[in-house]
C-alpha atoms as one frame of an Amber mdcrd trajectory, in Angstrom:
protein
  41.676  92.815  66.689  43.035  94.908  69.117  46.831  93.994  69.429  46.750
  94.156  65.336  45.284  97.705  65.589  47.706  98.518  68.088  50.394  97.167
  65.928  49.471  99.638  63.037  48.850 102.601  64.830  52.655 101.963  66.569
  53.872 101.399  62.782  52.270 104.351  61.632  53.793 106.570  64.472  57.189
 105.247  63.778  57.138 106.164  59.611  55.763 109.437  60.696  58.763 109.571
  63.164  61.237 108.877  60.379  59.387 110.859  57.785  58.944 113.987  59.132
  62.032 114.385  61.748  65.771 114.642  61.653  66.606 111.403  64.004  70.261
 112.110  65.366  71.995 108.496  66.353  71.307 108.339  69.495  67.327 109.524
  69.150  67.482 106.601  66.554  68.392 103.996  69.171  65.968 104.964  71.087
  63.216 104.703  69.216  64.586 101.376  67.351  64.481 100.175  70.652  61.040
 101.107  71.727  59.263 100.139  68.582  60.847  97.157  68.175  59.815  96.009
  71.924  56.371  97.032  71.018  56.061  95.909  67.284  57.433  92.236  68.563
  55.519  91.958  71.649  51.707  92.874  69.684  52.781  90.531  66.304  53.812
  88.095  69.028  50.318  88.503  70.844  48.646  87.869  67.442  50.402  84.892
  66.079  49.768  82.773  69.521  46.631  83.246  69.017  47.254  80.989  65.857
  49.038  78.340  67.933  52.385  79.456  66.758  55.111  80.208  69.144  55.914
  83.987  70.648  59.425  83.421  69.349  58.349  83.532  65.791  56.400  86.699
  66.568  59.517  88.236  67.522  61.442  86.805  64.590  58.306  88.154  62.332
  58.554  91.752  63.888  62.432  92.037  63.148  61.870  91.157  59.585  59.105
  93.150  58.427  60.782  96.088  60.092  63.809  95.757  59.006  65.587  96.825
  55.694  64.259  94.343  53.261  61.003  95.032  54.294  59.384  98.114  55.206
  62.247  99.380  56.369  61.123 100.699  59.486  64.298 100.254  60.968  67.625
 100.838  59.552  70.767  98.986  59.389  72.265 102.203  61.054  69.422 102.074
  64.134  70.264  98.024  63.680  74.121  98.835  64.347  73.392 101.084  67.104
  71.991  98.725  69.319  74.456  96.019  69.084  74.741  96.627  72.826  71.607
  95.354  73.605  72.239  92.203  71.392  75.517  91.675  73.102  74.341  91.993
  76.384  71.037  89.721  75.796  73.557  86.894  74.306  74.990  86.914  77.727
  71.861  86.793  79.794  70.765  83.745  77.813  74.211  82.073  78.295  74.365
  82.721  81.900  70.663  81.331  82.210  71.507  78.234  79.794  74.869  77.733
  81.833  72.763  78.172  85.372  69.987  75.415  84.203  72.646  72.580  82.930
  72.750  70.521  86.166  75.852  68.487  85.665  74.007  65.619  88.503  70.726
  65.180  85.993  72.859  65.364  82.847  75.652  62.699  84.460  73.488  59.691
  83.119  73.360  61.157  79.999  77.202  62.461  79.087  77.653  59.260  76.783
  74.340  60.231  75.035  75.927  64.198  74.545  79.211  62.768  73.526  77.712
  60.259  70.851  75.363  63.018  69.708  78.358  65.682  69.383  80.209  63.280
  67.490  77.688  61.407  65.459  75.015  64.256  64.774  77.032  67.676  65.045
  80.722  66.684  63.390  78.665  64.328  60.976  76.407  67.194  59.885  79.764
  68.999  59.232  80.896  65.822  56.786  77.437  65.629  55.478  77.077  69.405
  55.121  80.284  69.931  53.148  80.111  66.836  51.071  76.727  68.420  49.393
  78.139  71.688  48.928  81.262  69.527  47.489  78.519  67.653  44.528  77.053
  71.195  44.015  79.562  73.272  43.302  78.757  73.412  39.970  75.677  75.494
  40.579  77.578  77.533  42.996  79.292  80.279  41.462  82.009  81.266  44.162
  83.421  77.565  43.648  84.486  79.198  40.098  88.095  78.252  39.941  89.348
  76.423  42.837  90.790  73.203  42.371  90.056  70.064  44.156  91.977  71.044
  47.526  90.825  74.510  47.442  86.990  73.644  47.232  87.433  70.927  49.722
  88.922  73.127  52.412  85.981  76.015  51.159  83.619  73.069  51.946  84.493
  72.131  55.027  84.454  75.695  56.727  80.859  76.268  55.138  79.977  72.983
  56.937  81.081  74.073  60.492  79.879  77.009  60.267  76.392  75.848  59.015
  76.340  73.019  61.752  76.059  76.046  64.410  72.793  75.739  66.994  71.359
  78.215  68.749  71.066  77.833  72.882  69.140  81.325  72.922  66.221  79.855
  70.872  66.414  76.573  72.897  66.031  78.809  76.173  63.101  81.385  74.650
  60.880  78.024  73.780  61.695  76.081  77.153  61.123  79.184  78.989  57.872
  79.941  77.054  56.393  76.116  77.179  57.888  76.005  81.168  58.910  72.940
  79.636  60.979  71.011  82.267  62.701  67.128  82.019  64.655  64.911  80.646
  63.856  65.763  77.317  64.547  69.865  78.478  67.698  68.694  79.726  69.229
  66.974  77.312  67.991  69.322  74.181  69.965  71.934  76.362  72.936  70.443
  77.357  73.387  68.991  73.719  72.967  72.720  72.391  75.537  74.410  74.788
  78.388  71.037  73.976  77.337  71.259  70.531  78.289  75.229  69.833  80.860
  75.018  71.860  82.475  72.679  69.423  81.534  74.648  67.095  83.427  77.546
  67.675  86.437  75.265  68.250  86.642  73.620  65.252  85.379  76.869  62.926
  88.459  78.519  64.206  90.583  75.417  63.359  88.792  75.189  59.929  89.312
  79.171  59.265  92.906  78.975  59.764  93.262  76.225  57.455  91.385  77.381
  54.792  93.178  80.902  54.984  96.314  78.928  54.186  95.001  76.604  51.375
  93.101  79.612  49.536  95.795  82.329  50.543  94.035  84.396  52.943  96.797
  86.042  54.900  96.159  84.456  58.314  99.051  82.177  60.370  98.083  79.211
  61.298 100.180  78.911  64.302  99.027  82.232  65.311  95.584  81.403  64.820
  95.919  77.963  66.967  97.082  80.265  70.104  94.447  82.583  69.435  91.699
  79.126  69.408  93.413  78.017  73.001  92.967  81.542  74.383  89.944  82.313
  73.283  88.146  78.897  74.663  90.343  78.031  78.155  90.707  81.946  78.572
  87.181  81.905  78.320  86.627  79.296  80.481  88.650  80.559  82.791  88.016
  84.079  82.953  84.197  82.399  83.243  85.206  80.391  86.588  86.365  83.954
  87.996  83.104  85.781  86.904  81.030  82.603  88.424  82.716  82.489  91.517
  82.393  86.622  91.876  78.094  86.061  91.207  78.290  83.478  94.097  80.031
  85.831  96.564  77.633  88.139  95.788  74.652  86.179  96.088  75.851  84.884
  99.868  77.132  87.628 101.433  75.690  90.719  99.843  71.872  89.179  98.468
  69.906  92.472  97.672  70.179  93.636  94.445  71.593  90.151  92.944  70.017
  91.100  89.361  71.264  94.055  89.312  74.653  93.348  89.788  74.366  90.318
  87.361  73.115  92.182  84.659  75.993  94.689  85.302  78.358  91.714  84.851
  76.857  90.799  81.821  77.107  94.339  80.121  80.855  94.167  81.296  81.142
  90.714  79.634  79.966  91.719  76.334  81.351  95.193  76.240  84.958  94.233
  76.960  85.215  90.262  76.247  85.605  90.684  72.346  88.212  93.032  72.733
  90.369  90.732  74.707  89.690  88.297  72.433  87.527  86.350  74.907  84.209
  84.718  73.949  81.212  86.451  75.968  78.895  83.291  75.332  81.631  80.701
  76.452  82.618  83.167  79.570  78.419  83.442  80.534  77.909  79.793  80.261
  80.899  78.329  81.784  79.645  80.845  85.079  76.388  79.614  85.070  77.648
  76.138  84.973  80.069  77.232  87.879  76.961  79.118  89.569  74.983  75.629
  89.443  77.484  73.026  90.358  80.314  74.289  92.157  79.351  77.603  94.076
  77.181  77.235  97.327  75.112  80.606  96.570  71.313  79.620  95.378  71.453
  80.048  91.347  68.003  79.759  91.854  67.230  82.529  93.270  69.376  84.735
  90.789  67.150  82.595  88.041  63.715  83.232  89.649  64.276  86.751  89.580
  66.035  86.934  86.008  62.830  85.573  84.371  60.861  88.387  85.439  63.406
  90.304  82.888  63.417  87.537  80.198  60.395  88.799  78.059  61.686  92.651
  77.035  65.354  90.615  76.308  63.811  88.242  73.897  61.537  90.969  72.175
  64.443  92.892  71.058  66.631  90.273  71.068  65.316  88.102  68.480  63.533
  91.385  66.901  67.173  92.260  65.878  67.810  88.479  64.972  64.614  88.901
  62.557  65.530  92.230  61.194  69.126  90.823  60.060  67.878  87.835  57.888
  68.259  88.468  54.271  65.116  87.482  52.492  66.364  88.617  49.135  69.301
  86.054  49.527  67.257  83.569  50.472  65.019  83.977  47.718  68.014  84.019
  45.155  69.841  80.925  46.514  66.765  79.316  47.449  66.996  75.571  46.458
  70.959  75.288  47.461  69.874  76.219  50.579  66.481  73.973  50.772  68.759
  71.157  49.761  71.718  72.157  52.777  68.776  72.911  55.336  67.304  69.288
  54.807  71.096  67.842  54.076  71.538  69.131  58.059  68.409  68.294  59.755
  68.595  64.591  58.478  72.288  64.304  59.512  71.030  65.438  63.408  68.185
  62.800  63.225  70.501  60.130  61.754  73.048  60.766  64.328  71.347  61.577
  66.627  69.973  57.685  66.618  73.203  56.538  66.053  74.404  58.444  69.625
  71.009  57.056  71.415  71.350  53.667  70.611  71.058  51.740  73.550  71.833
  54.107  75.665  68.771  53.729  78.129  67.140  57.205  77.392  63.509  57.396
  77.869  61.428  56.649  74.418  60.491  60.653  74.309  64.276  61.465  74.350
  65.192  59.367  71.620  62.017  60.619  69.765  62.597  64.295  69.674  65.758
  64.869  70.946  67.419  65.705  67.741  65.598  68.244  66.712  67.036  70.523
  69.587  69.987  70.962  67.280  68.042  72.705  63.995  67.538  75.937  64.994
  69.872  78.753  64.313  70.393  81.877  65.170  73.228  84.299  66.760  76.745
  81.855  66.412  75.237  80.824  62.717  74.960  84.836  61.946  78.178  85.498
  63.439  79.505  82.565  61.710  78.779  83.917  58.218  80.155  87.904  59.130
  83.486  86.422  59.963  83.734  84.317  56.724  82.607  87.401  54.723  84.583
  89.633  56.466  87.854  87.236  55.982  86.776  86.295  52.755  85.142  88.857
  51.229  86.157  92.021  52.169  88.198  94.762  50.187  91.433  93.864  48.601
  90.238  90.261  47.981  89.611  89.033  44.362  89.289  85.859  42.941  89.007
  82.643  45.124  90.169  84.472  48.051  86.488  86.331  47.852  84.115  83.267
  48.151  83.592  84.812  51.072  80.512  86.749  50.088  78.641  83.942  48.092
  79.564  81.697  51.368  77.863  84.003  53.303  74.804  84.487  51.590  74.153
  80.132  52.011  74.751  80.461  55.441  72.580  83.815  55.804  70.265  81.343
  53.402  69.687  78.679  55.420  69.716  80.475  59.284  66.955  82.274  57.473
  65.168  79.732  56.830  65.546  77.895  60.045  64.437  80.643  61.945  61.452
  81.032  60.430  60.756  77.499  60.368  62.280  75.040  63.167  60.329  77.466
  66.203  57.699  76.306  65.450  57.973  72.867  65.177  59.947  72.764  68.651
  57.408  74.238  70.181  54.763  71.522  68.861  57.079  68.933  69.772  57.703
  70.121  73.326  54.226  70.463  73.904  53.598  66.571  72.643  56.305  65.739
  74.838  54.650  66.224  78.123  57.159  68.255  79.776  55.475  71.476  79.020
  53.786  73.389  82.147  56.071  71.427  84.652  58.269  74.373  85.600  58.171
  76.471  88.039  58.724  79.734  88.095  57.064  83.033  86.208  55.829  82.505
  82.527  57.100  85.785  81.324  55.696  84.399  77.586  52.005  84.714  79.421
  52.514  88.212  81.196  50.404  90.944  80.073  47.476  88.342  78.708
């Protein structure tokens, strides 16, 4: 009883805060911030005490404060701390990037290439060839001929075959889960969006120039090859910079980390870099190639993990659109089950054998449902290119495509938590890491 009590009296003191003050912008932020750290760390408290995961709790908090809801927290307060979004994202990708160790995951590369191909690029077919038989009960499809709603397809289907490495990390780092199930879950997450954003650029361009959105192809292919290898690179450099760091310098590691990942988000969109693909690829660098002690940076980085998820996911939460969902809600019932069968399908396709142990095989797949930040991202940049002012007709699907992505990430985050965390925990790998549960601290 007492975290719930808590929980009110904190919700209470932030409607009186809104109610009865003039919040400038920046007072806003800060007390966005602080009650959503607070409001997702209590509902988190209460729900494990239910058996469900802490990530849901967080998920929970963002909605119910957010603008659908109770509105405890506005879109403006939401806007304001895109910062700490940004910089979390990076965090997470340096961690994800810093666990893949390319030695364990060796054995396994056939596995992640036949589950890349089979499971992620087959959801995409599966996905889009759906949407392709429904378009009849989806108005944005009003119009378009046969090439237009094909091309309209097929960018919904990337986009909706996005995972999400930063839930895959909260649940492995909650459950200490650690093994070749862990592993591969991971490694098939970080392949799998990278791909992604690959082939949604590709698919973006394409259907600009079917439907008549004015974007160049050509330009958009250079853009695609910067934005990954520049990435990549500009990743290497960032890795290699951590390592000196952590060999020759040592105290204060974190700190300068951290800094590194504020930099990255702050500046890497506006050079048209990726922050996620820049994080990763120096975490991967950090792991394999440099001779500095990731481990060390990692140890001390999980101390830090539990106030980044809160507000991380708490944002996550508070953007899902639970009216949408409601409105579009068997489209996107039909989509979310259209794309978890395709992973299981393929994913048994990839596995077969290929040697993995029988609790790989099992539950592997299921790595690949949840959604969260690309998905999100995903769905802004098709309503933003296809839905935004001065666009009429076919050229705005944009807005209705949104609202089945925003559909179905909603319902995946509220769901597919959960049901990683129960498989984890049957898996046996849970409890076998090392290291500080942040998820238990303050029990």
């Amino acid at each position: 009883m007492v975290p719930l009590l808590l929980l009110l009296a904190v919700a209470g003191l932030m409607q009186a805060a809104r109610s009865f003050s003039a919040i400038s912008t920046s007072a806003g932020t800060e007390l966005a911030f602080g009650f959503l750290l607070l409001a997702a760390y209590f509902t988190a408290k209460l729900l494990s005490r239910l058996g469900l995961p802490k990530l849901t709790g967080y998920l929970l908090a963002g909605v119910l404060s957010g603008p659908f809801v109770f509105q405890l927290v506005t879109p403006v307060m939401t806007d304001s701390l895109k910062v700490v979004a940004d910089t979390a994202t990076a965090i997470l990708a340096l961690e994800a990037g810093s666990e893949l160790n390319l030695k364990r995951v060796r054995p396994v590369m056939k596995t992640l290439r036949g589950i890349t191909f089979y499971a992620v690029m087959g959801s995409m077919v599966a996905i889009a060839g759906v949407l392709f038989l429904m378009r009849p009960w989806l108005s944005f499809f009003d119009g378009m001929d046969l090439q237009q709603s094909v091309v309209v397809c097929m960018v919904i289907g990337v986009a909706l075959s996005a995972q999400s490495p930063a839930v895959v990390m909260a649940l492995l780092a909650e459950t200490r889960a650690e093994g070749p199930l862990s592993q591969i879950i991971l490694a098939s997450v970080v392949v799998a969006d990278l791909t992604v954003i690959m082939l949604f650029s590709v698919a973006l361009a394409i259907t600009g120039a079917v439907i008549g959105g004015s974007i160049d192809v050509t330009q958009t292919a250079l853009e695609v090859a910067w934005e990954l290898i520049g990435s990549m690179v500009f990743g290497v450099a960032i890795g290699m910079l951590i390592g000196l760091f952590l060999r020759y310098v040592k105290q204060g590691a974190p700190l300068f980390a951290l800094m590194i990942c504020v930099v990255v988000a702050e500046i890497g969109s506006r050079i048209h870099l990726d922050p996620l693909i820049v994080l990763l690829t120096s975490g991967v660098w950090l792991r394999n190639f440099s001779r500095a002690d990731a481990n060390d940076l990692l140890h001390k980085f999980e101390a830090a993990q539990l106030p980044v998820f809160l507000v991380f996911f708490a944002l996550a939460g508070g953007k899902l659109h639970l009216d949408e969902l409601g409105a579009a809600i068997i489209p996107v019932g039909v989509i979310a089950v259209t794309r978890a069968t395709s992973f299981y399908l393929g994913s048994r396709v990839a596995m077969r054998g290929s040697g993995v142990p029988p609790v790989v095989a099992k539950y592997a797949w299921f790595g690949l449902v949840p959604q969260a930040g690309l998905a999100l991202a995903l769905a802004l940049v098709l309503q933003k290119t296809f839905g935004g002012e001065g666009k009429t007709g076919i050229a705005a699907f944009g807005n209705g495509a949104a609202t089945i992505v925003l559909g179905v990430v909603a319902l995946n985050e509220l769901t597919a938590p959960v049901i990683l965390r129960m498989l984890l925990l049957r898996s046996g790998e849970a409890g076998k890491k090392q290291g500080v549960d942040f998820a238990a601290n303050g029990h």
